[in-house]
C-alpha positions, 0 to 999 in steps of 0.5 A: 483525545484529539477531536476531529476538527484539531486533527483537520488543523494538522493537515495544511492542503485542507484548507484549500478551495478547489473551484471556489468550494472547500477541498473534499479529498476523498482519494486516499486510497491512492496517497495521503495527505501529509499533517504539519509534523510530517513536512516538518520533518522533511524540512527540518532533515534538509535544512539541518543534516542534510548529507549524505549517509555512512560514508563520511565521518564528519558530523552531518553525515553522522547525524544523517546516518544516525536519522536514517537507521532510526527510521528504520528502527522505528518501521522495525518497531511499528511492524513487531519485526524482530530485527531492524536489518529485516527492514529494507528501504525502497522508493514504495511497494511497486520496488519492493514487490519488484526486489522480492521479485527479481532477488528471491523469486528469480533466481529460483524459478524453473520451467514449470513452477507456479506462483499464486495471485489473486485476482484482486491485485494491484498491478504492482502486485502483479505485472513484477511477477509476469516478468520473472515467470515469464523469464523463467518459464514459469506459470501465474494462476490466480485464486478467484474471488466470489460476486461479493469480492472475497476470496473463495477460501476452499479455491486457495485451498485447492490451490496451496495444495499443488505447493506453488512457490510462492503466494503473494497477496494483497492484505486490502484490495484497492478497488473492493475494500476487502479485507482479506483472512490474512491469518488463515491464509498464511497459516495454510499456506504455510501448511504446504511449505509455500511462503508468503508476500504481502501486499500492505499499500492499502493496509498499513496505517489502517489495520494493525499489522504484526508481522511476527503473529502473521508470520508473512515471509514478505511484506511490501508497504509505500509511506505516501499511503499512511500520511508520510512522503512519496519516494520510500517504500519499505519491503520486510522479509524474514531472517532466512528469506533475506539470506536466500536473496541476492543484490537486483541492482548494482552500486555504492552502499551494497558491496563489501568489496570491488575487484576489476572482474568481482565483487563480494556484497555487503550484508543486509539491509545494505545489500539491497539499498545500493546509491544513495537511498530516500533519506529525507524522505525516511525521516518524514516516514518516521514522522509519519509512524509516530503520528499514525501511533499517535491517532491509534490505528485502531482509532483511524480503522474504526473511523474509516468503517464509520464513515464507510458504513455511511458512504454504503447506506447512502450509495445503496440507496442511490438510483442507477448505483452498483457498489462492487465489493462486500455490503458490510463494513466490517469486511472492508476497509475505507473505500467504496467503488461504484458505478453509476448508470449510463455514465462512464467513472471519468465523467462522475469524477470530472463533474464531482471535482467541480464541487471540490470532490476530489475522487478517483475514477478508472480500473485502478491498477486492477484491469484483471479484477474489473474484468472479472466484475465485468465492468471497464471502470469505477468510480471509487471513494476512499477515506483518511484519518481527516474525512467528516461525515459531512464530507461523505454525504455532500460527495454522494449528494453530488451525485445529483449534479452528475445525473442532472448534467446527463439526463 
C-alpha cells in the first residue's frame, strides 16, 4: 500500500514552487498531472520505436504498431469492452463526442427528430450536437436539473417516453460534481429504444466504469484527465452502433481501397483513425491505466470524497460562500465550486494563485448550466489521486487574503 507522500514523489511538477510557495494544484478536473511512469513511457516510445504504424514492415514500425494495438487492448481491458475493434482512438472526448456526432448521429437525423442533453453539459457535449440538429433540422431539448444540481428523474422519464434518438449525457458534471444514476438512466432509456453517449472526461479514473453492465451505446473519455497525455481521447461504441457509422474524415489508414471517382473503407477501428493517429501518446495512455489500476479506483474515488467532504465542511462554514451542486459528498465526485460574495471567480483565482493555489475560475464550458444557477461564474476546486488535506484547508484559508484584498 503506497502512502501518499510516495505517491506525491511520482508526480515531478510537485515539486515546484509557484510565486515563492509550493505548488497546490487543485485543477484536476480540467488535467491531471502526469506520475514519472507516464512521461517515461512517452519517452521511452520517441526514443526507441518511434515510427510510424501498420504500414511499413521493418521492425520499428512493427514494434510501433505492436504498442499502439496494446494501447488499445489495455483501454478495451479497463472498460470491460467485449472487443478491443470497439475502441476508437481520438485526440479527447471534444473529437469523440464530435465522431459520434457526425458518423452515427448525422446521417440519420430528419426534420423533426429530438436529441436529448442535460443541462449540466459541458460544451463538448453540447455544441457538436447543435451543429448535426441544426443541419438536419432536428430540435435539442434538455433534462432539467433541481436547485441542488441533480437530475429530475421523473423529467428524464417524461422525456425518453417521446422516443428521442439519442440521449447523451455527462457521467460527472465538471462544474457540480455530481454523479449522475448512470445505471437507472440508461437502463430507462434503453426502455423506449433510445441509445445512449456517455460523457466520461470527469469520470473515468474516479469511478468505476464497466461498459458491459451499464450497457451505454457510446462512451467518450480524454486520457489527459486520468494522469495520462494530452492529444488522445478514446470513444467506445457498441458492436452494431460501430456498423451503422460511416467515415467523418477522410485519408491514410481508413480505406480498403482508392479509385479515382470512389473509395471502399477499411473495417473499424481503422475506419474512424484516418492519418496518422496519437502513438506516443496511447503509449503513455496505457501508462496511465496501469498506474490508475495500480492505485485502485476505488482507492482514488474514496480519497477524492474525503478530501471533498473536507473542502465542503470548510466552504459551508465560510462567510459570503455559495457551494453550487449537492451538499453530501457521497453524491459527487472530487470537485467543489463556489462563489464568493462581492468578488468576480477571476479575481478569487488571481489572488489564491499568489499563494500557489492553482484553482480554476469562470463558466467552465458550461454557460447553460450557470444560467440555470443564475450566476455568470464559479470558482471551482477539483482534486486528484495526490492532493493532501492540508492542501485543501491552506486553499480555503486563503480565502481570507481574497477578502482582506476587497474589503
Amino acid at each position: 500500500m503506497v502512502t501518499l507522500a510516495e505517491l506525491r514523489a511520482q508526480f515531478p511538477i510537485l515539486q515546484r514552487s509557484i510565486h515563492g510557495h509550493p505548488l497546490v494544484y487543485l485543477d484536476n478536473a480540467s488535467t491531471t498531472q502526469k506520475p514519472q511512469v507516464v512521461i517515461d513511457a512517452l519517452t521511452d516510445f520517441l526514443t526507441g520505436r518511434n515510427a510510424n504504424i501498420h504500414r511499413g514492415v521493418y521492425l520499428l514500425s512493427e514494434e510501433a504498431s505492436d504498442a499502439y494495438e496494446q494501447a488499445r487492448d489495455r483501454v478495451a481491458r479497463f472498460l470491460n469492452a467485449p472487443r478491443s475493434q470497439q475502441v476508437i482512438f481520438t485526440r479527447g472526448t471534444t473529437e469523440s463526442i464530435n465522431l459520434a456526432a457526425q458518423a452515427w448521429a448525422r446521417p440519420r437525423l430528419q426534420p423533426g427528430d429530438r436529441i436529448l442533453l442535460t443541462e449540466m453539459e459541458h460544451h463538448s457535449n453540447q455544441v457538436p450536437w447543435q451543429l448535426v440538429t441544426q443541419e438536419a433540422g432536428a430540435t435539442l431539448d434538455y433534462l432539467r436539473i433541481s436547485d441542488t444540481g441533480e437530475l429530475l428523474l421523473e423529467d428524464a422519464e417524461a422525456q425518453l417516453r417521446t422516443r428521442p434518438q439519442l440521449l447523451a449525457l455527462t457521467a460527472i458534471s465538471n462544474v457540480l460534481g455530481t454523479i449522475n444514476p448512470l445505471p437507472e438512466l440508461i437502463a430507462l432509456a434503453h426502455q423506449y429504444d433510445v441509445p445512449v453517449l456517455l460523457d466520461a472526461a470527469q469520470a473515468v479514473g474516479r469511478l468505476p466504469l464497466d461498459v458491459t453492465a451499464l450497457d451505454c451505446d457510446f462512451l467518450a473519455f480524454s486520457g489527459h484527465k486520468l494522469y495520462g497525455p494530452t492529444g488522445i481521447g478514446v470513444l467506445y461504441a457498441k458492436a452494431e452502433r460501430l456498423d451503422e457509422m460511416q467515415p467523418w474524415q477522410g485519408g491514410g489508414g481508413m480505406i480498403a481501397k482508392v479509385g479515382r471517382a470512389h473509395s471502399t473503407w477499411a473495417e473499424a477501428p481503422a475506419r474512424f483513425e484516418a492519418g496518422t493517429p496519437p502513438i506516443a501518446e496511447a503509449a503513455g495512455l496505457q501508462a496511465a491505466l496501469d498506474w490508475v489500476e495500480t492505485v485502485g479506483v476505488p482507492e482514488i474515488q474514496a480519497h477524492e470524497r474525503a478530501l471533498t467532504d473536507l473542502a465542503l465542511g470548510r466552504l459551508l462554514e465560510e462567510p459570503g460562500v455559495t457551494v453550487v451542486g449537492p451538499l453530501t459528498p457521497e453524491k459527487r465526485s472530487g470537485l467543489v465550486s463556489f462563489t464568493l460574495d462581492g468578488i468576480h471567480p477571476h479575481d478569487v483565482a488571481q489572488i489564491l494563485d499568489e499563494s500557489g493555489v492553482a484553482v480554476r475560475a469562470g463558466h467552465h464550458c458550461a454557460q447553460i448550466l450557470h444560467q440555470r444557477l443564475g450566476v455568470s461564474a464559479t470558482v471551482r476546486m477539483s482534486f486528484g489521486a495526490y492532493n493532501t488535506p492540508d492542501e485543501v484547508n491552506g486553499a480555503i484559508d486563503a480565502l481570507d487574503a481574497v477578502r482582506k484584498v476587497f474589503a
